[in-house]
N, CA, C and O atoms as a GROMACS GRO file, in nm:
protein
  468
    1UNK      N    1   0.082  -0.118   0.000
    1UNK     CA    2   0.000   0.000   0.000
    1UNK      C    3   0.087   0.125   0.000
    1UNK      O    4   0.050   0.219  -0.071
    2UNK      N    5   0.199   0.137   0.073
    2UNK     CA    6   0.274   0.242   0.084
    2UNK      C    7   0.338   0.256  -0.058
    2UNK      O    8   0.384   0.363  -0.097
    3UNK      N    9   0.338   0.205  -0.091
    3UNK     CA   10   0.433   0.217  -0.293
    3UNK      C   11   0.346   0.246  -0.344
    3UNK      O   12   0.381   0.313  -0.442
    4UNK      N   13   0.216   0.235  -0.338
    4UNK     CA   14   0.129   0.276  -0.398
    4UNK      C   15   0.107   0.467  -0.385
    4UNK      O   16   0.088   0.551  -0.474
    5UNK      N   17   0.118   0.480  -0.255
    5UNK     CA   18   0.131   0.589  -0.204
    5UNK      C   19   0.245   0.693  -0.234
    5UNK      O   20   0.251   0.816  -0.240
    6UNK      N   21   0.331   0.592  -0.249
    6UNK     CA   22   0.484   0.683  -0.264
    6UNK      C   23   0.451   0.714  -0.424
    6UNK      O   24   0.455   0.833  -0.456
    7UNK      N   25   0.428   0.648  -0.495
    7UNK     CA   26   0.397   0.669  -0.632
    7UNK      C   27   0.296   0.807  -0.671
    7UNK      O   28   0.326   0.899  -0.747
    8UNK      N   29   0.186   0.792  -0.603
    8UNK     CA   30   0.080   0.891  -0.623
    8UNK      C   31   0.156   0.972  -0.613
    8UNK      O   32   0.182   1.038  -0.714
    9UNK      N   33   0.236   1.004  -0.471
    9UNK     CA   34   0.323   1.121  -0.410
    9UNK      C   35   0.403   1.193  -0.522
    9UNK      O   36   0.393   1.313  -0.546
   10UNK      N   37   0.493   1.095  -0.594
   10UNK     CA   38   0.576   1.150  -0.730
   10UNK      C   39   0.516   1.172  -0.834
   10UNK      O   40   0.571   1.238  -0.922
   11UNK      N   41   0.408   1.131  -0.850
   11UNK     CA   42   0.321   1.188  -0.967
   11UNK      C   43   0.261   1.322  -0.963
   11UNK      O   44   0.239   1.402  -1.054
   12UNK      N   45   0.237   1.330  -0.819
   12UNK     CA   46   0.167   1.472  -0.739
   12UNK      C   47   0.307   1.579  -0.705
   12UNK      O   48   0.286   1.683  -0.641
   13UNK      N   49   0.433   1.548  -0.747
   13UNK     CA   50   0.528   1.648  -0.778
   13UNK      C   51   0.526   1.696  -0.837
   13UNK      O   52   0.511   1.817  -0.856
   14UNK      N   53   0.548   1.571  -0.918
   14UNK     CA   54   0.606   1.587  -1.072
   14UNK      C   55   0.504   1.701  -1.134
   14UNK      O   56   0.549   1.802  -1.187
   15UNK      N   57   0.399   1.681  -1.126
   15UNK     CA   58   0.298   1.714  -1.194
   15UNK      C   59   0.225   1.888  -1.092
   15UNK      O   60   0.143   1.965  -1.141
   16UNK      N   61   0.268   1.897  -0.997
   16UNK     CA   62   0.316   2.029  -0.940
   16UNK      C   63   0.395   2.140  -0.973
   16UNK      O   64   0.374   2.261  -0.977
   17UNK      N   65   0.514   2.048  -1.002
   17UNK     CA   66   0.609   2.176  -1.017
   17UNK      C   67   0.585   2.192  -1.194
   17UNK      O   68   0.589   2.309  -1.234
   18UNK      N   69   0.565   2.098  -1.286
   18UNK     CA   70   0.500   2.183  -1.355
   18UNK      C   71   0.410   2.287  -1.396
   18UNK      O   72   0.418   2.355  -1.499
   19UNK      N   73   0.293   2.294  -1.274
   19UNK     CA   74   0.231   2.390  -1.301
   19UNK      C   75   0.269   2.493  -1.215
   19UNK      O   76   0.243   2.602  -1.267
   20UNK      N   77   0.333   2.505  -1.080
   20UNK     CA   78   0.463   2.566  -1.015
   20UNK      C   79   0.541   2.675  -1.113
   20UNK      O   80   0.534   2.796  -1.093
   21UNK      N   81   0.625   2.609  -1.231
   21UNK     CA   82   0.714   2.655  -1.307
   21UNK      C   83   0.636   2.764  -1.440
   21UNK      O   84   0.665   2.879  -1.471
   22UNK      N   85   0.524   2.665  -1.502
   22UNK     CA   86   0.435   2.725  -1.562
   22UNK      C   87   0.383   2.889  -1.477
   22UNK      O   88   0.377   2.993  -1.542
   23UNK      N   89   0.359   2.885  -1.369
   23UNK     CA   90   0.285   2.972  -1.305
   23UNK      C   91   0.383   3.096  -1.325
   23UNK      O   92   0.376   3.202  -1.387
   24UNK      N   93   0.471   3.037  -1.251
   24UNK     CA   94   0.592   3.168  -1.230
   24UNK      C   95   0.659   3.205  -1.315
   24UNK      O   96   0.744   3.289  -1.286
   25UNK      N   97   0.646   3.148  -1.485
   25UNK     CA   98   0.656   3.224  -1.613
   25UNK      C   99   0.555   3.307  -1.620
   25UNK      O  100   0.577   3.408  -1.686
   26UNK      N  101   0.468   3.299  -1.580
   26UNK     CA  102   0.353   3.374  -1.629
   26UNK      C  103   0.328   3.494  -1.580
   26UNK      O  104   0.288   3.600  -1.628
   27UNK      N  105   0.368   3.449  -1.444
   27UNK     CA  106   0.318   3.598  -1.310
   27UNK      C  107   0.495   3.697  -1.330
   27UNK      O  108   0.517   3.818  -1.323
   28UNK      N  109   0.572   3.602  -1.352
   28UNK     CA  110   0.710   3.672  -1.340
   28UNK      C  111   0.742   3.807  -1.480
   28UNK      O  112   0.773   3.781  -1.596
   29UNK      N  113   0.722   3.958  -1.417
   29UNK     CA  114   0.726   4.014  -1.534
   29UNK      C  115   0.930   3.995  -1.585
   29UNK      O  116   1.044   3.978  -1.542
   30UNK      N  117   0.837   4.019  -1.716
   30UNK     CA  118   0.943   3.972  -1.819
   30UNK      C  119   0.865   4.027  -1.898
   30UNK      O  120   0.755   4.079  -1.882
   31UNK      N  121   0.972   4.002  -2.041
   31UNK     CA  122   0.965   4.050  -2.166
   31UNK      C  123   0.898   3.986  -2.269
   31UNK      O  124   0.948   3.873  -2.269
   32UNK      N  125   0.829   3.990  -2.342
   32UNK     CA  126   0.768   3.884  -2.400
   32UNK      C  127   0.821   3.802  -2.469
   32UNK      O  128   0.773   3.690  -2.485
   33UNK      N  129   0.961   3.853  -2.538
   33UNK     CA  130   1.070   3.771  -2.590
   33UNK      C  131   1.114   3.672  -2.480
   33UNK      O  132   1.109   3.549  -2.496
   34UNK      N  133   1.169   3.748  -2.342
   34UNK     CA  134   1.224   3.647  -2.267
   34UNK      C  135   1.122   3.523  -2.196
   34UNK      O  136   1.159   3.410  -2.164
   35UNK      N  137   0.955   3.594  -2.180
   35UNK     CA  138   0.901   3.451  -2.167
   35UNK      C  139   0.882   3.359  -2.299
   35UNK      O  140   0.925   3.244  -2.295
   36UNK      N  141   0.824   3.402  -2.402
   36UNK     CA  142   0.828   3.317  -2.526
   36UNK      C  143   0.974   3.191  -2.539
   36UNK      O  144   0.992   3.085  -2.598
   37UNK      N  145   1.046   3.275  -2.454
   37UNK     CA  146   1.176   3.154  -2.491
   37UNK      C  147   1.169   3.081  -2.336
   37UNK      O  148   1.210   2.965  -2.344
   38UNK      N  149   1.146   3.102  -2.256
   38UNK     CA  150   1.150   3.023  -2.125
   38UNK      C  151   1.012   2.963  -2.125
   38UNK      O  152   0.985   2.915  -2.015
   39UNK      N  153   0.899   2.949  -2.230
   39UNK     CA  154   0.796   2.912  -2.224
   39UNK      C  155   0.841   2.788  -2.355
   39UNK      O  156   0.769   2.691  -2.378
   40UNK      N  157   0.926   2.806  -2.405
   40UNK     CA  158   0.966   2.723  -2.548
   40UNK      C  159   1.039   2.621  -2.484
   40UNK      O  160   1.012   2.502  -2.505
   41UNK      N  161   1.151   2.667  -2.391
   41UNK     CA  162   1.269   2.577  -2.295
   41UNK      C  163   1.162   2.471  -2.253
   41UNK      O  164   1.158   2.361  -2.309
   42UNK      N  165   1.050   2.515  -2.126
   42UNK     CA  166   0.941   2.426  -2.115
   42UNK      C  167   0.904   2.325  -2.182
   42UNK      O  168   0.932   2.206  -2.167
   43UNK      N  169   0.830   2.384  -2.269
   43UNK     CA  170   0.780   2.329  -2.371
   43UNK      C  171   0.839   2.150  -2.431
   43UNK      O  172   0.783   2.041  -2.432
   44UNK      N  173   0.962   2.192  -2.470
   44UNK     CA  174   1.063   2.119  -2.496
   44UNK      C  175   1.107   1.982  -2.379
   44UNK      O  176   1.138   1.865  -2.398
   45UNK      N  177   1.092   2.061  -2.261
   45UNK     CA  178   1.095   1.968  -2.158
   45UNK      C  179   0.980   1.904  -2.090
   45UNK      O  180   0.987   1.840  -1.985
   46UNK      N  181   0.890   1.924  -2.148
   46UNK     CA  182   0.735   1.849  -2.142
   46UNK      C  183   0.770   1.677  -2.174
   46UNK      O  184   0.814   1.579  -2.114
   47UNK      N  185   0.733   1.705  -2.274
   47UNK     CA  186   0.760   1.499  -2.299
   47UNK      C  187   0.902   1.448  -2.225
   47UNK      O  188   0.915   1.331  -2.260
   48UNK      N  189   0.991   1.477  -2.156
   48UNK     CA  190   1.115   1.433  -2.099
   48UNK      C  191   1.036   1.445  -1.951
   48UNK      O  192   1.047   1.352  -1.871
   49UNK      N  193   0.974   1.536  -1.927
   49UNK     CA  194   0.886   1.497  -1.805
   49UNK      C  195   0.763   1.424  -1.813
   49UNK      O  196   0.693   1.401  -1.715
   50UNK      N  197   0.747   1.402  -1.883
   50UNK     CA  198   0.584   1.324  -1.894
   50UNK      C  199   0.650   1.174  -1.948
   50UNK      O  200   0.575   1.076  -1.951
   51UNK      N  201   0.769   1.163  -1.984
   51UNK     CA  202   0.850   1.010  -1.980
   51UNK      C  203   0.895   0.980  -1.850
   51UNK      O  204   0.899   0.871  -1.793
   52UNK      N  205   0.921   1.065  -1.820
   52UNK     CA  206   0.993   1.107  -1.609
   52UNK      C  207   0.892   0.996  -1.556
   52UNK      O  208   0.924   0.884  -1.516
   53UNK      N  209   0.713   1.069  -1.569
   53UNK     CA  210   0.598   1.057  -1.495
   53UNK      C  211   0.599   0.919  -1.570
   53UNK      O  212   0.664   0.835  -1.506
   54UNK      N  213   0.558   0.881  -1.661
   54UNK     CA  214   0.547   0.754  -1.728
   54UNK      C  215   0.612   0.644  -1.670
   54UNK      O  216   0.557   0.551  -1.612
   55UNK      N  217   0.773   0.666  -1.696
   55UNK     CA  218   0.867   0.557  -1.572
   55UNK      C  219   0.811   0.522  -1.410
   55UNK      O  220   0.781   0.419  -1.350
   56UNK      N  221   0.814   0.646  -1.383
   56UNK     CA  222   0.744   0.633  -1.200
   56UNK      C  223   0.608   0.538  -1.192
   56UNK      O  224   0.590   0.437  -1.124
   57UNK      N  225   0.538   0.592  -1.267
   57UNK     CA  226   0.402   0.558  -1.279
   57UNK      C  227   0.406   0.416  -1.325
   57UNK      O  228   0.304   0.360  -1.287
   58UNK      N  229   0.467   0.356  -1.376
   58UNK     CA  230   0.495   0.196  -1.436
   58UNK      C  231   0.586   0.132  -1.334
   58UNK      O  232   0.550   0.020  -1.298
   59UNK      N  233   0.644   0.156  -1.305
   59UNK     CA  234   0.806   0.100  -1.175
   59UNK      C  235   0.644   0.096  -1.065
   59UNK      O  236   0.586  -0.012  -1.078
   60UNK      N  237   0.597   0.161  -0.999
   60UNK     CA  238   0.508   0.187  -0.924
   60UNK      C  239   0.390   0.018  -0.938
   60UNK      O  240   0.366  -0.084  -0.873
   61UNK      N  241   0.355   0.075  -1.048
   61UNK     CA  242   0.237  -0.030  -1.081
   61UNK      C  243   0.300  -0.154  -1.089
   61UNK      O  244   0.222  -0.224  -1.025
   62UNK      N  245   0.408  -0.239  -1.134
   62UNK     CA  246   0.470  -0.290  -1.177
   62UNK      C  247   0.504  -0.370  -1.020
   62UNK      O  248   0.461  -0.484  -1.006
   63UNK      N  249   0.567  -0.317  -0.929
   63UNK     CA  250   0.557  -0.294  -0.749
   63UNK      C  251   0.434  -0.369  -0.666
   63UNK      O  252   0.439  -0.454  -0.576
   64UNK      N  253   0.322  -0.305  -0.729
   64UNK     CA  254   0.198  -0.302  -0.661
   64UNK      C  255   0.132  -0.455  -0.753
   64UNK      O  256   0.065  -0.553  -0.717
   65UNK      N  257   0.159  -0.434  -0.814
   65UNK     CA  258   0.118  -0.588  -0.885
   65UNK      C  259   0.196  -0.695  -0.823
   65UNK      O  260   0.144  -0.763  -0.734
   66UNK      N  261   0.313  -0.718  -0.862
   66UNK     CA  262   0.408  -0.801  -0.771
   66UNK      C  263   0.358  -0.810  -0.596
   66UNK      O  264   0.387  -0.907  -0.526
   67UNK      N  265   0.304  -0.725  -0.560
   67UNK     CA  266   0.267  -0.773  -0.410
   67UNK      C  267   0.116  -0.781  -0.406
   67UNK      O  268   0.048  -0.809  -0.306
   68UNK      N  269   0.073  -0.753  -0.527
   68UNK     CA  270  -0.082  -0.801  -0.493
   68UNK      C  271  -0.079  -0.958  -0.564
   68UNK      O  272  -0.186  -1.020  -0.567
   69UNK      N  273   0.037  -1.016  -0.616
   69UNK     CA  274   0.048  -1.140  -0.674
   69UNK      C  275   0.068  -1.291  -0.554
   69UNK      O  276   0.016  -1.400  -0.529
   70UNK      N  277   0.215  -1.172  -0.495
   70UNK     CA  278   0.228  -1.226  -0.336
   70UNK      C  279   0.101  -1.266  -0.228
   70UNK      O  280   0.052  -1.370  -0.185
   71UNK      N  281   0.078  -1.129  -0.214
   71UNK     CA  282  -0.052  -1.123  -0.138
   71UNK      C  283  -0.131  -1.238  -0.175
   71UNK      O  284  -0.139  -1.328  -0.092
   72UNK      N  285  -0.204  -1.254  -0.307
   72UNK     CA  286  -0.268  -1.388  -0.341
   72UNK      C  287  -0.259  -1.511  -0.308
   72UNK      O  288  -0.330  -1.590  -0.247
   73UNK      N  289  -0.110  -1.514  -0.381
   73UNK     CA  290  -0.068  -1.650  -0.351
   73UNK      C  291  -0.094  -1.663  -0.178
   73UNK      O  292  -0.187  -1.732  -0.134
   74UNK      N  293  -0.030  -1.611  -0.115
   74UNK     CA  294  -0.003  -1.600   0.031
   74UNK      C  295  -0.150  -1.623   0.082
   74UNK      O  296  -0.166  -1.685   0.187
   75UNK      N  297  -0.255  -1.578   0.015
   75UNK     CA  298  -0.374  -1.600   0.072
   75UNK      C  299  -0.479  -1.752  -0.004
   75UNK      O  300  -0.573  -1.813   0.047
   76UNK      N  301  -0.408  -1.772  -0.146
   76UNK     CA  302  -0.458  -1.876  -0.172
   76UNK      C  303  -0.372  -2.011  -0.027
   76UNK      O  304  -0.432  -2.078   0.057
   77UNK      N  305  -0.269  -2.007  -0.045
   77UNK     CA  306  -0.236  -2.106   0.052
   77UNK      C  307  -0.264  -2.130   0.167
   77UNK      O  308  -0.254  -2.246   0.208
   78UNK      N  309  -0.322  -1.994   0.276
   78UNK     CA  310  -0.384  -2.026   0.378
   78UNK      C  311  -0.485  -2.073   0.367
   78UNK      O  312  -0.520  -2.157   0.451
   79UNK      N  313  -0.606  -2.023   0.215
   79UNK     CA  314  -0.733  -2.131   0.210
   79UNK      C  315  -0.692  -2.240   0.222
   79UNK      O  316  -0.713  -2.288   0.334
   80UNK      N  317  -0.614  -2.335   0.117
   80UNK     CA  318  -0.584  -2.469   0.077
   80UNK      C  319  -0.586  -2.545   0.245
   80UNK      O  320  -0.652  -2.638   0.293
   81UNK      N  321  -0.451  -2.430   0.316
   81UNK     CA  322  -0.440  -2.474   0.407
   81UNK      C  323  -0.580  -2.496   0.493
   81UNK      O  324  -0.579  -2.617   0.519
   82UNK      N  325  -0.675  -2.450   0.538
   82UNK     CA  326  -0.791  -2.399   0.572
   82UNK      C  327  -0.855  -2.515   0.551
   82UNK      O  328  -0.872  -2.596   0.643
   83UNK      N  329  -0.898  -2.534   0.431
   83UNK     CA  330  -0.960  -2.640   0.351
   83UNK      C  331  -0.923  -2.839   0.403
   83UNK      O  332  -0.994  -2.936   0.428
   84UNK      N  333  -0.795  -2.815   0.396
   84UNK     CA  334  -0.743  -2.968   0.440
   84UNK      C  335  -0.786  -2.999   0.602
   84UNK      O  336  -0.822  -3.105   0.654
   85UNK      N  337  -0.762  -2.824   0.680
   85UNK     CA  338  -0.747  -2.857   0.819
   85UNK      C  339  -0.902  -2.920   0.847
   85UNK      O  340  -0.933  -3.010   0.925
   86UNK      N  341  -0.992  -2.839   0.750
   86UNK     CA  342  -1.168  -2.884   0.769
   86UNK      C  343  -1.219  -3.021   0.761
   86UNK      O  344  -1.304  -3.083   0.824
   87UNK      N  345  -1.130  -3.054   0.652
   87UNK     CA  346  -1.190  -3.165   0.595
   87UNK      C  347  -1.072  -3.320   0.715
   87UNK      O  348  -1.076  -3.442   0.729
   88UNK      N  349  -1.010  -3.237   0.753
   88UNK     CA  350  -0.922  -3.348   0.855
   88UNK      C  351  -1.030  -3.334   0.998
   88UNK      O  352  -1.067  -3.440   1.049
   89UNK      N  353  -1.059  -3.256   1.034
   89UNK     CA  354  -1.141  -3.215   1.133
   89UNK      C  355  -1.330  -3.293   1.070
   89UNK      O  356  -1.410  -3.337   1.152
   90UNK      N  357  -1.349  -3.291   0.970
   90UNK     CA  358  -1.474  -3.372   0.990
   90UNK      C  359  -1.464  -3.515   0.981
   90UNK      O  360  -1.519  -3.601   1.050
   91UNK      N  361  -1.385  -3.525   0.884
   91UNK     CA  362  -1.268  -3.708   0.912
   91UNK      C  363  -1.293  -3.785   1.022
   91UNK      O  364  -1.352  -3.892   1.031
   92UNK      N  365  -1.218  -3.691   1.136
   92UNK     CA  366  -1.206  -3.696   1.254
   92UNK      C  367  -1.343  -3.700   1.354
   92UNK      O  368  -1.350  -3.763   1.460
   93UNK      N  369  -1.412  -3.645   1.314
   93UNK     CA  370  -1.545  -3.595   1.326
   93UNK      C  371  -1.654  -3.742   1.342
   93UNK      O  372  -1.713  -3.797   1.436
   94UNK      N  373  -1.642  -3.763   1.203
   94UNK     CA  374  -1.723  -3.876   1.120
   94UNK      C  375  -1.667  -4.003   1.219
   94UNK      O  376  -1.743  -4.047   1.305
   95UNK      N  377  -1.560  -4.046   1.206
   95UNK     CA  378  -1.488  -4.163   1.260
   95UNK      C  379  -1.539  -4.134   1.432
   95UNK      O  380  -1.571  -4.239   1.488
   96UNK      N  381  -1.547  -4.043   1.495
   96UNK     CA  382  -1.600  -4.073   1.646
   96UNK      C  383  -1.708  -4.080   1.666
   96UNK      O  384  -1.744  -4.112   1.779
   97UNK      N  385  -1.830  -4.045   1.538
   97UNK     CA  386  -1.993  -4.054   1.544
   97UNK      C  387  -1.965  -4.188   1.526
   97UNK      O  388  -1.991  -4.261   1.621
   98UNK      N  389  -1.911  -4.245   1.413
   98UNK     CA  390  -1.904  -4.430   1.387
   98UNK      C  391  -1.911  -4.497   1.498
   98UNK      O  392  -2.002  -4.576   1.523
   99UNK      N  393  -1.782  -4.461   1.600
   99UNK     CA  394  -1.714  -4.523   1.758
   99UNK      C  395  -1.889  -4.504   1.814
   99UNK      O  396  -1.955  -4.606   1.837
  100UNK      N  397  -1.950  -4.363   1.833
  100UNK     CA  398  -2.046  -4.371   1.910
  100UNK      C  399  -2.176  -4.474   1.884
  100UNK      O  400  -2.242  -4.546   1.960
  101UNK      N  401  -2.181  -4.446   1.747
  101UNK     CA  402  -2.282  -4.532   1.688
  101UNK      C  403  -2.272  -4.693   1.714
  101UNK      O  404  -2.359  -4.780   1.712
  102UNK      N  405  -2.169  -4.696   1.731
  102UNK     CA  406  -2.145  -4.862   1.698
  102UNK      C  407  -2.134  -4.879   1.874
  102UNK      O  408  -2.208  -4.970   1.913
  103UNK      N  409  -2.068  -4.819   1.971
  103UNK     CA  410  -2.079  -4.846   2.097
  103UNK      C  411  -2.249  -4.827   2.148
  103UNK      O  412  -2.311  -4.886   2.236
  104UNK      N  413  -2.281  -4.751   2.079
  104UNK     CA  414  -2.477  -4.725   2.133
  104UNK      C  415  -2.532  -4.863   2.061
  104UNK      O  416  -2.625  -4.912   2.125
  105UNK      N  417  -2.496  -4.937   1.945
  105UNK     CA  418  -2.566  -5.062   1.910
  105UNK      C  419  -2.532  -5.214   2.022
  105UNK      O  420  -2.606  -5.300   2.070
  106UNK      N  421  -2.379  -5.185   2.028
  106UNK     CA  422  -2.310  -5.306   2.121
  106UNK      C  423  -2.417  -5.292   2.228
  106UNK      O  424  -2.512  -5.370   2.221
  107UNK      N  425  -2.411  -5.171   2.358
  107UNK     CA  426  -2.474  -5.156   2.458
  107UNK      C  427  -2.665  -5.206   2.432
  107UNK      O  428  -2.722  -5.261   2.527
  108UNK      N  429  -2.733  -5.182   2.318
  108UNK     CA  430  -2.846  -5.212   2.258
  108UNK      C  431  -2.854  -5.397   2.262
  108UNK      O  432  -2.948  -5.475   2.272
  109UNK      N  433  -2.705  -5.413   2.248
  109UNK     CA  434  -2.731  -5.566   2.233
  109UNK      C  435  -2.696  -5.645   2.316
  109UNK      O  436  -2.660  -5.757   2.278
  110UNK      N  437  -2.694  -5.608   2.465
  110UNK     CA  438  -2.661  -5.686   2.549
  110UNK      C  439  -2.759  -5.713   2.657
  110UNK      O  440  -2.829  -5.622   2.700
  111UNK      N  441  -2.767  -5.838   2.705
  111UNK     CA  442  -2.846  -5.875   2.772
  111UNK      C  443  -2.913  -5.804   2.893
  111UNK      O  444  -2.832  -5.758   2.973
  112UNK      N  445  -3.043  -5.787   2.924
  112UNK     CA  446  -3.096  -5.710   2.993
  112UNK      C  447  -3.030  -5.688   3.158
  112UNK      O  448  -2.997  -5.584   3.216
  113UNK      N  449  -3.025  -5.845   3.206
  113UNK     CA  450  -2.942  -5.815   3.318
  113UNK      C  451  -2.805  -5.774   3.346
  113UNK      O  452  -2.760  -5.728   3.451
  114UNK      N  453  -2.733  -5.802   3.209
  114UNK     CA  454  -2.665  -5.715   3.241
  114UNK      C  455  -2.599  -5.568   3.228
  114UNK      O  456  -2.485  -5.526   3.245
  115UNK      N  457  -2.706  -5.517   3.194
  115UNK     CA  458  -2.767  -5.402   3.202
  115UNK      C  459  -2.817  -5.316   3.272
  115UNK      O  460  -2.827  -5.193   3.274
  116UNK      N  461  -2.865  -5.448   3.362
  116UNK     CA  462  -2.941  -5.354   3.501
  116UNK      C  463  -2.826  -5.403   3.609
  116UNK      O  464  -2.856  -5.386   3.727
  117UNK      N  465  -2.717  -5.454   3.587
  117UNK     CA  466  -2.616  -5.483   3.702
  117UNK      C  467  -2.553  -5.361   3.729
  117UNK      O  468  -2.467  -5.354   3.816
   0.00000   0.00000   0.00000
């Protein structure tokens, strides 16, 4: 969960200080020559940041998959496990109703007196 988090986090930079940098061309007086060219520099460095964001954003997912794969597995095996312990437990179960059943017929079949001894 936290990589997941750390990820959002660098996307929510990344994607900050662009509009951060954007801003303070805009508000910053200047010349229109000198923003036109520090708005071009930008410009230029758009897709080298939006490959930046792309990498993070994949390394990230890439992370979060791998432990939601873990996670699975890790949770399919405690079912399995789960599953055997149940079915050993009614096994177990079944085989002492038999013992009872069959000791309640023996006692059924023994002679009255000695029964009442």
């Amino acid at each position: 969960m936290s990589n997941n988090r750390s990820g959002i986090f660098i996307g929510g930079l990344m994607l900050g200080a662009a509009i951060g940098a954007l801003t303070s061309l805009l508000v910053t007086p200047r010349t229109g020559r000198e923003t036109r060219e520090l708005l071009k520099k930008s410009a230029n460095a758009l897709p080298e940041l939006a490959e930046d964001l792309s990498t993070s954003v994949q390394i990230q997912a890439d992370r979060l998959s791998e432990r939601a794969r873990s996670n699975w597995d890790e949770t399919l095996e405690r079912l399995r496990d789960a599953i055997a312990a149940g079915i050993d437990a009614s096994q177990n179960e079944n085989e002492a109703l038999k013992r009872h059943n069959h000791l309640v017929k023996e006692s059924d079949s023994l002679p009255k007196k000695l029964k009442d001894s």
